[in-house]
C-alpha positions, 0 to 999 in steps of 0.5 A: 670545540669542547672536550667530552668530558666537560659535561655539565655539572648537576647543580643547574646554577652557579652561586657565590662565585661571580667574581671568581668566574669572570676572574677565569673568563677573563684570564681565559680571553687574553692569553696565554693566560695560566689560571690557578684555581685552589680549594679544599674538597667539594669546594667547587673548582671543577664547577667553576671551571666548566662554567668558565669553559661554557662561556661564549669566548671560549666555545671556538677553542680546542679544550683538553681537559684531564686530571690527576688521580690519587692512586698513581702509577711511575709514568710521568707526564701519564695525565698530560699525553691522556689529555692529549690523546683527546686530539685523535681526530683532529690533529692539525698539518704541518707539525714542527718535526720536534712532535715527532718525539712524541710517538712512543707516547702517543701511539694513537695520534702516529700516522699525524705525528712526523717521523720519530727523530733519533734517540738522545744519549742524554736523558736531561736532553731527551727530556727537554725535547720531549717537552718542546715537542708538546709545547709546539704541538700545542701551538700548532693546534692554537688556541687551545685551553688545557686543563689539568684537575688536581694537580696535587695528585700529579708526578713530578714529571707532570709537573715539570712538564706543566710548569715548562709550558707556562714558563714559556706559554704559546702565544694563545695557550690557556692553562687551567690548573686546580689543586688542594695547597693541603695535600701538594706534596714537598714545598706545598707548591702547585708547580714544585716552585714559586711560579713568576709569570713571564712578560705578557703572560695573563697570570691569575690565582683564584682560591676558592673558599665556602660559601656565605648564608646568602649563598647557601640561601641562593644555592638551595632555591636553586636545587628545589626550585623553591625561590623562598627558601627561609633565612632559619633553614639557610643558616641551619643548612650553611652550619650542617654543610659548612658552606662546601657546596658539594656536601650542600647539594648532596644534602638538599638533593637527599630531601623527599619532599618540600621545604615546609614546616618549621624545621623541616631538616628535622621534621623530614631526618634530613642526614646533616653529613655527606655520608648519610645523603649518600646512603639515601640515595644509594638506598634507592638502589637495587642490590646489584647497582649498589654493588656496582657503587661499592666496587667503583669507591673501592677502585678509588679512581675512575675504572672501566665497566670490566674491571668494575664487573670483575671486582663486582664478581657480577659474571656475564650473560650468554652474549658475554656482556657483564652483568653488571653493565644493566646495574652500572647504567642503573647507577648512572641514571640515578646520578650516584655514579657518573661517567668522568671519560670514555669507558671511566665511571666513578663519583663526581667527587673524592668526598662521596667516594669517601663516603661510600667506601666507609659505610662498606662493612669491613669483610665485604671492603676486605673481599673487595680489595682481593678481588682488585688484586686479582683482577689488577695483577694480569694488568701489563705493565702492572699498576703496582701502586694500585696493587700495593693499595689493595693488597694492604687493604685486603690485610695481605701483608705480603703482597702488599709488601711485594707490591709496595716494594716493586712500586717504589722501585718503579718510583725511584727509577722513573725520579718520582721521589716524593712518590719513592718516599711515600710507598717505603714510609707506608711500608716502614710503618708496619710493626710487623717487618722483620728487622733485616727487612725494615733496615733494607727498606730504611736505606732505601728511603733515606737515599731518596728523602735526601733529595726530597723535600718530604723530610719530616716523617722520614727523619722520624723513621729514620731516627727510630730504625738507627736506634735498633741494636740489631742491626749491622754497623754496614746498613746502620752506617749509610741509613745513619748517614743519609740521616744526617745529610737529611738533618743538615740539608732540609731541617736546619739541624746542623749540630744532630746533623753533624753527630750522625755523621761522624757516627755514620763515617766510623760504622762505614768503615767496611763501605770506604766509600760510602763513609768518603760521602760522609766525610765530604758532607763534614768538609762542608764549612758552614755548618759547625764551628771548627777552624778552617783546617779541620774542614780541609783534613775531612775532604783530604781524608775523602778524596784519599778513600775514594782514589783507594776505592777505584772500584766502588767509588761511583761517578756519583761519588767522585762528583761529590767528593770533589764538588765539596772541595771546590765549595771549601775552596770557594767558600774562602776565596780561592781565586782558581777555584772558579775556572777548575769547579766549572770544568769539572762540572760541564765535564761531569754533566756529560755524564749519568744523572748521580753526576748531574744531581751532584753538579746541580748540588755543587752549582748551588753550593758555589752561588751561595759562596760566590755571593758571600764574596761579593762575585755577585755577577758570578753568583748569578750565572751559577744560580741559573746553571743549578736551576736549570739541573735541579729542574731537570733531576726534580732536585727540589732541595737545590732549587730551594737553595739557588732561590734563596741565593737568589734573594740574598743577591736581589737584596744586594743589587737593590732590586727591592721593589717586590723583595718582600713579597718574593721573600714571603713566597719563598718562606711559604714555598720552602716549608721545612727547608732551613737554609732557604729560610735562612736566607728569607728571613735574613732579607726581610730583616735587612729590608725591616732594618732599612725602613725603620722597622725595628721590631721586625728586623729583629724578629727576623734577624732572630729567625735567620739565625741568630735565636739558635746560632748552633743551628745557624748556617755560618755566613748567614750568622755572619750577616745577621750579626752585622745587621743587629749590631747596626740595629742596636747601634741605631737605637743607642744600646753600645754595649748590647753592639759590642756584645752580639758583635764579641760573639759574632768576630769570635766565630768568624774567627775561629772560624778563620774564613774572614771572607764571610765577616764582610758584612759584619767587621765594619759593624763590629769596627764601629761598636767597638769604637763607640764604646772606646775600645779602640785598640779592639777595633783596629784589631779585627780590622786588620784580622779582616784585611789578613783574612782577604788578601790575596784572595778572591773577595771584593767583598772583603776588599770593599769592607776593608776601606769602609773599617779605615774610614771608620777608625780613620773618622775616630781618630779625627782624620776626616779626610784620610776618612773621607777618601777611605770611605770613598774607596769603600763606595766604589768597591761596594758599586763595582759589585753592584751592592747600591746600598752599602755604596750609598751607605759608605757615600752617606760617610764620604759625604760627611766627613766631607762636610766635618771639613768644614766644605759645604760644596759637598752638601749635594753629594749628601743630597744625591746619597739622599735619593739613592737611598729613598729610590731604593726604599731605605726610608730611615738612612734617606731621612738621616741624611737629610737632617744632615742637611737641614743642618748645614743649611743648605737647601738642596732641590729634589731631582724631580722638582717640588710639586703640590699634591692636593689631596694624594699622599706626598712621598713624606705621607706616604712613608709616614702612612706606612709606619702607622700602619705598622703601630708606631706612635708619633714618638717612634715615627719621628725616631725613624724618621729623624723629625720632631713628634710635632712634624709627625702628629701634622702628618699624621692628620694629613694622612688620616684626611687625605684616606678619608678614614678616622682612626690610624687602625685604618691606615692602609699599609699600602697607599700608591702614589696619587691616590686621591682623598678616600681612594685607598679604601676601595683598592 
């Protein structure tokens, strides 16, 4: 059965979308199935997905459909249960008990819905069973399609709500989402998060771009009924409209007669904007309809037939019914308004309501607006974003104010915080507020952006309002504060960060504990370059005021405090942190939701240093237990930073297959929020430094840190530092190593966290023997082992025997280097780390063979596939030019085979790097084969695709792909 507001479109054809449809068809056929469809207004997301919903294999099913609206109030989940309320009627028996939670919330749908079961103490866990109740009610009804429009107007709670079900979707569920990637708030994400299909999920993304001339072409014909439709007009059309086929057809609908004459958009003053079609047709219109138009654009959003008498002013007849009930079906009939639900009429599109409300004179949209206030204001519970919307645009500034205040409250209290952060930036940007006024609303907005990702406007506020000398250090100190945790937290700027807040902490003195919240964030070690003991005094001096502040120190506060002693404590090693952190934080979970987003933050903070010390297992169970809270308190920020942890450990345990994707989507989806780009970047820089890729390691080692390492998280540097130095080292530039690796130890060592030079002592270790400063090298070998012992870092451990096996190399004791280098590969494959142990077993197996032991060749070989499984192209193909030197043939594991005309492995590798634009020379360099070897390739490669030129080489080619097959993937 289909929804009743998915009525037919206008348009009586669909055109330039036959690859998009039954893309939405055929995800709809095999569910679950989550479809994503994406474009800019007028675009044509709301058409497909009716045609879509129109098919044969969909008209059986039970369709709910909703959307969200640009003027929302602080009720989560609100266009979720609308959607849901359409099951009146039609609710199916036997309810999983679970549904009963959903009686506050679906009065209308009671007497099917089993009884309410007892109210949970905790809100997360309230939360959680109110979602498995949708969820299972949606299997009940089975089969059913849902469909959210414009996502990007959602709450967060709705999208949490949305990205639970398809998480986990009932087995015939479909889920049709639309949005506009432009306007989704914080990470730019449709579901607040990467989404990642879960197995047996049909998962599709069909973005929708304008339409081409042809299309243009097919859609006017269409429209007129006119099959010759002149190629001039359609290209005049597709400029004038730029393909959006809603501004299309509003146009072509505006024409009053044929399509003759030479230019007949000019002969008949066709309008060539929306705007001016708009006003054609409202010119047809008699004075009261026009003003049932007007009323409706400024409502903004899909109103019911009283509310739009009232702010028409239209009065009533003698039977009480509005007058404006005869103009409002006047403006129905003439397709202008449209009715989008039961008792909602409005425009089939936000651009013709743009439309019309700008040609609306300015005193007659000012009335208008008061007229909405009053009407809005005896509204209960009142819609105070509507309220404050109005008020503003009515010039009412207090009771935009009032409004705007109540409704940001109303935001916070419900853990909509990117709709907190919009309505007091909104109110903060009127020049006209009082200095005391704007300071209370500036602390406001810099408690909420801190766990926002909306960061960007805020600092800039935030920046100029501490800058007013006016006001007291009290208020100056916490909006100062909430400044620099904003600066460190989301846009990377660790040394302005770190300024605000050793500022704040001294203006806090009359707040003890709001200035113990800063010095917590300063005990923070990877920002900044102090020596581990300053850290240490920051947190003492913290814990020290909040036992002084029994009072004042919230549960909130004490969580903080204590969590950024455990992250110090982890962050160097301390091997009883881990037992006492994770009492502390279940303890603390049981408590309110301050106390929970702190434990969501501290979760985080120990995977990211868990990982750094190799507790990789560990790392992994902390990112799922930050995940899990930072889902529930709408912490967008920690859920960013457990996803970039989450890379750094795919990384590390060799799950490279889609790494780079994933790496990219999280760049994407992170946009601002420098640690989480940190970790991207520092992957896709070891992945390009593992293939060979030099060019592009280095770019994104330098984006990771290494370009601004003042404004670079500490062990990432670390790391990056490692990885370049390795880099150079390949391409021969000894002192370029020893330089970069000078200044990297130096950190680390003033640092004095040696926990985090594990990844780059044994890089450091090698340039400085390379260049002959040997006496430096065992130096910082032995300031890593001091630096570890004792101390939980396998990590460190590992790396210690991988720096004995290098000094022991270059001392000429290959076999103490030999079982040194052993050693080192068992401690990097207890982790799991398949890469540094196949690294430290590439320099195992070669001493072996300095030894003069050939019987070690195929321990080289077996290096050489782990390296290719993994997709290390560059250190498989070193390690066999090592054999081929020995003169040892070594079989593959699979056997030789013949490819005819598939692309070998060796193409397939060489296929890639010219893809990329490497010359012969540079391919052979990767590869360690000679520019004769590579130039046979190469011509192999260009025969084998079918294609001419080395422009044309895919960068992609699948295994078996046969000859001029990669073109038409």
């Amino acid at each position: 059965m289909t929804d009743p507001v998915l009525r037919r479109a206008e348009a009586p054809v669909l055109v330039g979308r036959t690859g998009e449809l039954h893309a939405v068809r055929d995800a709809l056929a095999h569910p679950p199935a989550v479809v994503l469809v994406e474009g800019e207004p007028g675009i044509g997301k709301t058409r497909l997905i009716r045609e879509a919903l129109g098919h044969a294999s969909v008209r059986g099913r039970t369709v709910l459909a909703g959307g969200c609206h640009p003027l929302r109030e602080p009720f989560p989940y609100g266009p979720v249960f609308e959607l849901l309320r359409r099951l009146e009627g039609r609710l199916p028996s036997g309810l999983n008990p679970v549904c009963g939670a959903l009686r506050p919330y679906l009065p209308e749908l009671g007497d099917r819905l089993p009884p309410a079961p007892e109210p949970l103490a905790d809100p997360g866990a309230s939360r959680h069973r109110l979602f498995r109740a949708v969820r299972a009610l949606l299997d009940r009804v089975g089969g059913a399609v849902v469909v959210v429009e414009d996502l990007h107007w959602a709450d967060e709670g709705t999208r949490d709500l949305v990205r639970f079900l398809v998480d986990d979707p009932p087995a015939g569920l479909g889920v049709v989402l639309s949005y506009r990637r432009e306007e989704l708030p914080g990470t730019g994400l449709p579901l607040g998060r990467a989404y990642r299909q879960p197995p047996g999920t049909t998962a599709v993304l069909v973005p929708l771009g304008p339409l081409d001339v042809p299309a243009v072409r097919s859609m006017t014909a269409a429209l007129t009924g006119n099959a010759r439709i002149p190629a001039a007009l359609a290209e005049a059309l597709h400029e004038r409209t730029a393909g959006i086929p809603f501004v299309l057809e509003e146009v072509v609908r505006s024409l009053p007669g044929g399509l003759d004459g030479a230019d007949p958009l000019d002969a008949v003053g066709v309008p060539t904007r929306l705007h001016e079609a708009m006003a054609d047709r409202m010119a047809l219109l008699s004075p009261a309809a026009t003003a049932c138009v007007r009323a409706a654009a400024v409502l903004r959003v899909p109103s019911g037939e009283e509310l739009i008498a009232t702010v028409t002013d239209a009065g009533t007849d003698r039977d009480g019914e509005p007058w404006a009930g005869p103009a409002l079906r006047e403006a129905l009939a003439a397709g202008v308004l449209h009715e989008l639900g039961p008792d909602r009429y409005g425009f089939r599109h936000t651009l013709a309501q743009q439309a019309v409300y700008r040609s609306i004179p300015g005193p007659a949209r000012r009335a208008l607006h008061r007229r909405a206030v009053r009407a809005l204001d005896g509204v209960r519970p009142q819609p105070v974003v509507h309220l404050a919307y109005h008020a503003k645009e009515s010039a009412d500034t207090a009771e935009w104010h009032r409004y705007g205040e109540a409704a940001a409250r109303a935001a916070q209290r419900m853990g909509d915080l990117a709709l907190a952060v919009q309505l007091l930036e909104d109110l903060l940007a009127d020049a006209r507020l009082a200095p005391l006024a704007r300071a209370e609303l500036a602390t406001r907005l810099s408690r909420a952006a801190v766990h926002s990702v909306s960061h960007r406007h805020a600092a800039e506020l935030l920046r100029r309002i501490v800058q007013d000398d006016r006001l007291p250090d009290p208020l100056r100190g916490e909006i100062r504060l909430n400044l620099g945790l904003l600066l460190h937290n989301h846009a990377g700027d660790y040394e302005q960060a770190r300024a605000d807040t050793e500022i704040a902490v001294e203006e806090l003195r009359a707040r003890p504990a709001l200035a113990a919240r800063g010095m917590a964030a300063l005990a923070l070690p990877g920002w900044g370059d102090h020596p581990y003991p300053v850290y240490e005094r920051w947190v003492t001096r913290a814990e020290a005021l909040v036992a002084e502040e029994a009072g004042e120190a919230d549960a909130g506060l004490r969580m903080a405090v204590r969590g950024n002693h455990f992250t110090l404590r982890a962050g160097r090693g301390d091997p009883r942190v881990w037992e006492e952190a994770e009492q502390a934080l279940r303890e603390g979970e049981r408590t309110g939701p301050e106390v929970r987003m702190q434990a969501a933050r501290t979760w985080g903070n120990l995977a990211d240093y868990a990982a750094w010390l190799g507790r990789d297992t560990l790392a992994r169970r902390y990112c799922r237990e930050a995940e899990r809270l930072a889902d529930e308190q709408g912490a967008t920020f920690v859920a960013g930073i457990a996803a970039g942890t989450g890379l750094r450990l795919d990384w590390h345990g060799g799950h490279w297959r889609e790494l780079s994707a994933h790496a990219h989507g999280i760049l994407r989806d992170n946009p601002g929020v420098a640690p989480v780009a940190a970790d991207a970047q520092l992957v896709l820089g070891q992945l390009a430094l593992a293939r060979g890729e030099w060019e592009e390691a280095a770019a994104r080692l330098d984006a990771a840190g290494l370009a601004d390492p003042d404004n670079a998280p500490a062990p990432v540097l670390a790391s990056a530092s490692g990885a370049r130095v390795r880099l150079l080292l390949s391409r021969g530039q000894t002192h370029a190593a020893c330089a970069l690796a000078d200044r990297a130890v130096a950190r680390v060592r003033r640092k004095d966290i040696w926990a985090w030079g594990a990844e780059l002592t044994p890089m450091a270790v090698a340039a400085y023997v390379r260049d002959g400063r040997r006496t430096e090298a065992e130096a910082v070998a032995g300031e890593l082992a001091a630096g570890v012992a004792g101390l939980d870092v396998p990590l460190g451990r590992a790396a210690v025997d991988a720096c004995r096996g290098i000094l022991a190399a270059a001392g000429g004791r290959h076999e103490d280097a030999a079982h040194a280098f052993a050693a080192a590969r068992a401690g990097y494959a207890a982790l799991p780390r398949p890469y540094a142990a196949a690294r430290a077993g590439e320099a195992a197996a070669r001493e072996a063979l300095t030894l003069g032991d050939p019987d070690t060749a195929p321990d080289m070989g077996a290096v050489a596939e782990e390296f290719a499984a993994l997709g290390a192209t560059r250190d498989a193909a070193r390690c066999r030019r090592v054999l081929r030197g020995t003169g040892v043939v070594t079989p593959s594991r699979r056997g030789r085979r013949g490819y005819g005309d598939a692309l070998s492995p060796r193409e397939r590798e060489v296929a890639r790097l010219v893809s990329l634009g490497h010359t012969n020379r540079e391919i052979a360099d990767v590869l360690f084969l000679s520019p004769r070897t590579i130039e046979q390739h190469v011509a192999k490669v260009l025969r084998k695709l079918g294609v001419s030129s080395r422009a044309d080489v895919p960068a992609e080619v699948p295994a078996d792909v046969p000859a001029g097959g990669a073109s038409n993937t």
